[in-house]
C-alpha positions in Angstrom: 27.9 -21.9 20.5 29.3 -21.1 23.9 28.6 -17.3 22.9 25.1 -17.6 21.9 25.1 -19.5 25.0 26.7 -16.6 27.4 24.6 -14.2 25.4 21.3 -15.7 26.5 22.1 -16.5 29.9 22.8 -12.7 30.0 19.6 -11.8 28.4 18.1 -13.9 30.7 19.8 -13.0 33.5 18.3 -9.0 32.5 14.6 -10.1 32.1 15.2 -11.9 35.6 16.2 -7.8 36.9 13.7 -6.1 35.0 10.9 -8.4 36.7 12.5 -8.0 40.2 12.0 -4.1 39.9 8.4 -4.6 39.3 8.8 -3.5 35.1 5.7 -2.6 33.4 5.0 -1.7 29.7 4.0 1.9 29.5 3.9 4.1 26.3 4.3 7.0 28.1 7.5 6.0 29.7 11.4 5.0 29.4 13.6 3.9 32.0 17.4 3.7 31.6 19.8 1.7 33.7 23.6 2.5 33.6 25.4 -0.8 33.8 29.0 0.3 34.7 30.2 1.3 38.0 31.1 5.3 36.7 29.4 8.3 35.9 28.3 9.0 32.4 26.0 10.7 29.6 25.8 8.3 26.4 23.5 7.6 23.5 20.9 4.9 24.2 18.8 3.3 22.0 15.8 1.7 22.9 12.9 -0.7 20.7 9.0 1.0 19.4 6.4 -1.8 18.9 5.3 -1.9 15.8 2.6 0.2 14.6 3.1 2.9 17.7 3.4 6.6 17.1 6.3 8.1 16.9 7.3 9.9 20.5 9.9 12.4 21.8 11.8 11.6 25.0 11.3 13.9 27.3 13.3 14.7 30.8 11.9 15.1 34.6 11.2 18.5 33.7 9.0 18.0 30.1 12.2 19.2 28.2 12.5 17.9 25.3 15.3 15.6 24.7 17.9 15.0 21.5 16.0 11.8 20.1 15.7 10.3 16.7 13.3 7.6 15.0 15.5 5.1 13.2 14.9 1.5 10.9 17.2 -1.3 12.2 17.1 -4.7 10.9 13.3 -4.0 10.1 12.6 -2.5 14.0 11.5 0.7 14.4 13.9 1.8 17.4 14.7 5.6 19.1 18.1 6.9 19.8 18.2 10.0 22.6 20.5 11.1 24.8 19.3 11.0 28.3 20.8 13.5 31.3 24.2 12.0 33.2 23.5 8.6 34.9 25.1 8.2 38.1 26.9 4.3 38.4 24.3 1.5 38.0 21.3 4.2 38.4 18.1 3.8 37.1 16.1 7.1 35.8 12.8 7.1 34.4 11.9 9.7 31.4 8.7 10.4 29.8 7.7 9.9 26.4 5.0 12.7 24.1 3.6 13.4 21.2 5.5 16.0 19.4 6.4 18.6 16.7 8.7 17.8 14.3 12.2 17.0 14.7 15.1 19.6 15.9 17.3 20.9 13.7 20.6 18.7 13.1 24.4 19.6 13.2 25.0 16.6 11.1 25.4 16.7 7.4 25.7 13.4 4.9 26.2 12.6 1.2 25.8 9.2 0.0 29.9 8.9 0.5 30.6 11.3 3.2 29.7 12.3 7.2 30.6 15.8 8.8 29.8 16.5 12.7 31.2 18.3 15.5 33.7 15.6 16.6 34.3 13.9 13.0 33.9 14.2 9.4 34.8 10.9 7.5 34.9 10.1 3.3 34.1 6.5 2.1 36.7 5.4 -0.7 35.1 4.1 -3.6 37.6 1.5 -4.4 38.1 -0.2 -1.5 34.5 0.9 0.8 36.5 1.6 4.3 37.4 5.3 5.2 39.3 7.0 2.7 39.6 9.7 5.6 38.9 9.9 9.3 39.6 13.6 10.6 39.4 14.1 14.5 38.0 18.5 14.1 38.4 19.1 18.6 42.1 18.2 17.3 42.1 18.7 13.2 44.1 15.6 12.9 43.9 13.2 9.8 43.3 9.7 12.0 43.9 7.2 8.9 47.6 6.8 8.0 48.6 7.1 4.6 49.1 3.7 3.1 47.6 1.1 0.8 44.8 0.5 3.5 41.4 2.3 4.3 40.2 2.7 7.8 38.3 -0.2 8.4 38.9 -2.3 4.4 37.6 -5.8 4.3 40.8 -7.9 3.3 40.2 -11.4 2.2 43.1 -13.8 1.2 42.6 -17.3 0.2 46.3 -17.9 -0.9 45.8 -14.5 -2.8 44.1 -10.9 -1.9 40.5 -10.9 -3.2 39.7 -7.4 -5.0 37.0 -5.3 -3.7 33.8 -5.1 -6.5 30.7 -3.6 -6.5 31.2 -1.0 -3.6 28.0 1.1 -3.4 27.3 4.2 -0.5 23.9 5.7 0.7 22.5 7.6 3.1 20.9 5.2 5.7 19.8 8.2 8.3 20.6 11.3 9.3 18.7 13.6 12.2 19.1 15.4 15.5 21.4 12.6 17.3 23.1 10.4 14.5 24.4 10.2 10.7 24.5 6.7 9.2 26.0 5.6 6.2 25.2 1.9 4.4 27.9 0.7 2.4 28.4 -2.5 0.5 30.3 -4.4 -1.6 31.8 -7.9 -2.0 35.4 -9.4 -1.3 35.7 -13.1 -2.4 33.2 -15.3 -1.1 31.7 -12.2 1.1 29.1 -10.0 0.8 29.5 -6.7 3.3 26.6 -4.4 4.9 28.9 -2.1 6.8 27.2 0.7 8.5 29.2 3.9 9.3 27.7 6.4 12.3 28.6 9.3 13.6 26.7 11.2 16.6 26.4 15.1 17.0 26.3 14.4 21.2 28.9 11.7 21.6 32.6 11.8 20.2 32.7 8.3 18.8 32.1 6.6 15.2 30.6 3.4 14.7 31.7 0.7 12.1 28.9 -2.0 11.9 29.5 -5.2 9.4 27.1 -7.6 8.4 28.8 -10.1 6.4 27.3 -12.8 4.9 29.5 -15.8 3.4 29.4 -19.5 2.8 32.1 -22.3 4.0 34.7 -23.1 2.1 37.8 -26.0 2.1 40.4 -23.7 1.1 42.5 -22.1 3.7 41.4 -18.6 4.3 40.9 -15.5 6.3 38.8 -12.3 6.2 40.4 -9.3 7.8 39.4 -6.0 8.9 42.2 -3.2 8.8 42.4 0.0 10.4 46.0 1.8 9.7 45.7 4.1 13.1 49.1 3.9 14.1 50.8 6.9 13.4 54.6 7.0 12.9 56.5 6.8 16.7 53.0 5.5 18.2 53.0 3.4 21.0 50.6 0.2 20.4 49.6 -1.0 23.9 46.5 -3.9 23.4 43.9 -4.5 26.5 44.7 -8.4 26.6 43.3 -11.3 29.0 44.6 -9.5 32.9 47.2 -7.1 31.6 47.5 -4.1 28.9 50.7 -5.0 27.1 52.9 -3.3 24.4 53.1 -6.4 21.5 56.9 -6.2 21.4 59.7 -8.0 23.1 61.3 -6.0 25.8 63.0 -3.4 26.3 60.7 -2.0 24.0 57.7 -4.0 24.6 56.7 -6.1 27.7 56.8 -10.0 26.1 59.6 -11.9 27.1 62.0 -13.4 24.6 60.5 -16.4 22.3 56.9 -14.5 23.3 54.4 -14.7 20.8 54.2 -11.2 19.1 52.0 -12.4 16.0 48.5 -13.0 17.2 46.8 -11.3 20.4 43.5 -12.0 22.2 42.1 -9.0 22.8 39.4 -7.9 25.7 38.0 -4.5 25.2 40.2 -1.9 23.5 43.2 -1.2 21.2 44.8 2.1 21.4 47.9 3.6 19.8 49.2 7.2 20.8 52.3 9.3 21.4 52.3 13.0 22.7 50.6 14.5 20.2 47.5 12.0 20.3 46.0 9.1 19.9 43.1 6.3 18.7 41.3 4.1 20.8 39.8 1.2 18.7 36.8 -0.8 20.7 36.2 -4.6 19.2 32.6 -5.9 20.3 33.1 -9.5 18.2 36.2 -9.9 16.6 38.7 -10.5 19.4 41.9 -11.9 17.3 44.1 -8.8 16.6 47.3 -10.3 13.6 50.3 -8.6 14.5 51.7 -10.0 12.0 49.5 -8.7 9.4 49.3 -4.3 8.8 48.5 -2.3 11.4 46.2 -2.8 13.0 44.2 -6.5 11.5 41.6 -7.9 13.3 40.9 -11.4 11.5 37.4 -11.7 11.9 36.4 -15.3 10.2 39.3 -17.5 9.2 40.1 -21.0 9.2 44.3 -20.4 8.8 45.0 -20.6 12.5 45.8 -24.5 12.2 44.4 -24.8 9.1 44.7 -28.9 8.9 43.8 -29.6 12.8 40.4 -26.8 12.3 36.6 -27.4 11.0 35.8 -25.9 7.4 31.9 -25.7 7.6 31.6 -21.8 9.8 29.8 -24.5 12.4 26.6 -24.0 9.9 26.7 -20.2 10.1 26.7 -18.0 7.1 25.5 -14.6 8.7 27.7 -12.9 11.2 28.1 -9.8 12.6 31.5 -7.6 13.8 31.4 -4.4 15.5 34.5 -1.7 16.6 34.4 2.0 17.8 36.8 4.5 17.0 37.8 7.4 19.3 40.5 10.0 19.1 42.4 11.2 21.8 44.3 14.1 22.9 47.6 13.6 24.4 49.6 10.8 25.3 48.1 7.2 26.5 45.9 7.3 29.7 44.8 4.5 31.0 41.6 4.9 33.4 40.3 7.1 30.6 40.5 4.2 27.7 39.3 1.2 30.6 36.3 3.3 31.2 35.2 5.0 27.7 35.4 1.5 26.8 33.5 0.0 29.1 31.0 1.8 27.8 31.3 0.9 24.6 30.4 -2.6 25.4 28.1 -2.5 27.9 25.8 0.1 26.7 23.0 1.7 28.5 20.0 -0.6 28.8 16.5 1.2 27.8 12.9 -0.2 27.8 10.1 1.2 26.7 8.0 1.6 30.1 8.5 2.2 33.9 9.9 -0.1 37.3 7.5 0.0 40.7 10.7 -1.0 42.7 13.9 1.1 41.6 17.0 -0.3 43.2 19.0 1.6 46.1 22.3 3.6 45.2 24.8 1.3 44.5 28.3 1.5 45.0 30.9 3.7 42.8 34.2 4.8 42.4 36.4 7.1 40.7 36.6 6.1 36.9 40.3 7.8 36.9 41.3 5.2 39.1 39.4 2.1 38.7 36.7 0.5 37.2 33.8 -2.0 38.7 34.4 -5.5 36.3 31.4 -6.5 39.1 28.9 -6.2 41.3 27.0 -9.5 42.8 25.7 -11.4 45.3 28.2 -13.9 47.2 28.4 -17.4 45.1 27.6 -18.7 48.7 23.4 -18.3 49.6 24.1 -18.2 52.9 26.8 -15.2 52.8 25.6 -12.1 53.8 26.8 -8.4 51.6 27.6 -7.7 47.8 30.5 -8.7 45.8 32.0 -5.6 44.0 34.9 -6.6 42.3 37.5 -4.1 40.9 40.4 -3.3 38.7 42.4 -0.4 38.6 43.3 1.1 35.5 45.4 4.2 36.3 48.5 2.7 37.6 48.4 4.3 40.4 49.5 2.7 44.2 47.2 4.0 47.4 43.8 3.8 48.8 40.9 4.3 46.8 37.6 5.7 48.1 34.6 3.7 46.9 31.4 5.5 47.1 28.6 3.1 48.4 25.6 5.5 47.9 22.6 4.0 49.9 24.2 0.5 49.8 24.3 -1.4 53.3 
């Protein structure tokens, strides 16, 4: 309940900005806003009305831009990517009437993705990845052991088998490939939905789980066996990005809790040949106690007799991650700020603003990122809060761009 809450009062909260800059629905229009304080070109998605004609986005000069018609959740919505956004700009880009759809570098079968940053296989026993290869590098991403990348584990005193796994072709065109796979584990029924992009080096893993309560003590698990053999684990935690062991070789302190780990924004586990970044959107409670690496998404096993048993009346839920492969060892800016936007996408509506907004501050992305930028808590207080963290562990000034900001 307190995240539907927070969700709303963000919504809200957007509607609120999108009024102030004088928004106004226009078919022949999309503006994108770039939430995060760093430069970046990313794939946005935006919402058609129903019964509207299908429209290419189009740039400042009438290019035509990568863009592709998808069904979601029975919405008609368009994914493009639009030119490099500067921090927290705003760009308008036209919309037209076109020919039919570019060619596409993707290719799909009904268990299988191939692009220019990924190609992936579905196992038909277990529905995660069977394999996950990185091509920029040619490495193999998923580790060979009794785990898929990405398997649905649920235990209820014993493993549930996997039945009934079935893989299709959801979509496939110019800007993404999309898989739909589902099967059953226990109690729960899966729609996960596997995408790949031919713009953006990234793959999606979307579940949509449905399951009743139950009284038994239980716990559904997502696993993705990343960690490669001498790979550092280091987990993006609540004000610090720690390695989960006990020093030396880790940063808890003896007696520290190394089995369960609340986790922010990102995962990532590398050594000097490479790595994998792992984004979680929903499920925030990473078992290290469990395989490498277990994200327990629903579960009542925490304090099993102290804990509710009825979901809090839900039955429908949703968990998101993105995957990334790295060269190289561990940097840190580079995994705060891919990450950041991961989850807070570029925000897209279908029309134009009378009132764009003046630059706004920015600052390197290799040093730093911008957690905020606000008006003082007091009314009375004059300026803009822009609130900062850096990320490359790095000691010395750091230049912060303020654009047209006064």
């Amino acid at each position: 309940r307190w995240a539907d809450e927070l969700v709303e009062a963000a919504r809200g909260l957007a509607e609120r900005a999108w009024e102030a800059a004088g928004y106004e629905d226009r078919s022949a229009a999309v503006t994108v806003f770039n939430p995060t304080g760093h430069p970046r070109q990313d794939v946005v998605r935006f919402a058609v009305p129903p019964g509207r004609p299908k429209r290419q986005v189009r740039d400042a000069d009438g290019r035509v831009l990568p863009s592709q018609h998808v069904v979601e959740d029975d919405q008609s919505v368009v994914y493009f990517i639009p030119p490099r956004l500067e921090a927290f700009s705003v760009a308008t880009l036209g919309l037209a009437s076109g020919g039919p759809p570019p060619p596409t570098v993707l290719a799909a079968t009904p268990t299988s993705l191939d692009g220019p940053y990924y190609r992936l296989t579905v196992a038909p026993r277990t529905g995660g990845l069977a394999s996950l290869v990185h091509k920029p590098t040619g490495r193999e991403l998923v580790v060979a052991g009794p785990r898929t990348l990405g398997q649905t584990v649920y235990f209820d005193r014993k493993e549930a088998e996997v039945v009934g796994v079935e893989s299709t072709v959801e979509a496939i065109g110019p800007v993404l490939a999309r898989l739909h796979v589902s099967y059953r584990t226990g109690p729960a029924e899966t729609d996960l939905f596997v995408t790949l992009y031919a713009h953006v080096d990234r793959v999606d893993l979307d579940y949509r789980v449905r399951k009743p309560a139950v009284s038994v003590e239980e716990r559904l698990v997502h696993v993705f066996p990343v960690v490669a053999p001498g790979a550092t684990v280091r987990l993006d935690t609540t004000g610090a990005v720690v390695r989960p062991r006990p020093a030396p070789e880790g940063d808890l302190v003896p007696g520290g809790n190394a089995r369960r780990f609340a986790i922010q924004a990102f995962v990532d586990a590398s050594g000097p040949g490479g790595g994998v970044t792992l984004v979680t959107r929903d499920a925030f409670l990473l078992r290290h106690d469990l395989e490498p690496l277990s994200f327990e998404a629903l579960g009542n096993d925490q304090n099993f007799k102290e804990v509710t048993k009825d979901q809090g009346g839900a039955t429908d839920f949703r968990f998101r991650y993105t995957v990334r492969a790295h060269a190289g060892d561990y940097e840190g800016a580079d995994a705060f700020a891919w990450s950041r936007s991961v989850t807070m996408p570029v925000e897209a509506l279908r029309g134009r603003i009378g009132r764009p907004p003046a630059a706004a501050p920015s600052v390197d992305p290799a040093r730093a990122i911008v957690l905020a930028l606000k008006a003082p808590d007091d009314p009375a207080a004059r300026g803009i809060v822009l609130r900062l963290r850096e990320t490359a562990g790095r000691s010395g000034p750091l230049t912060i761009g303020t654009g047209r900001a006064k």
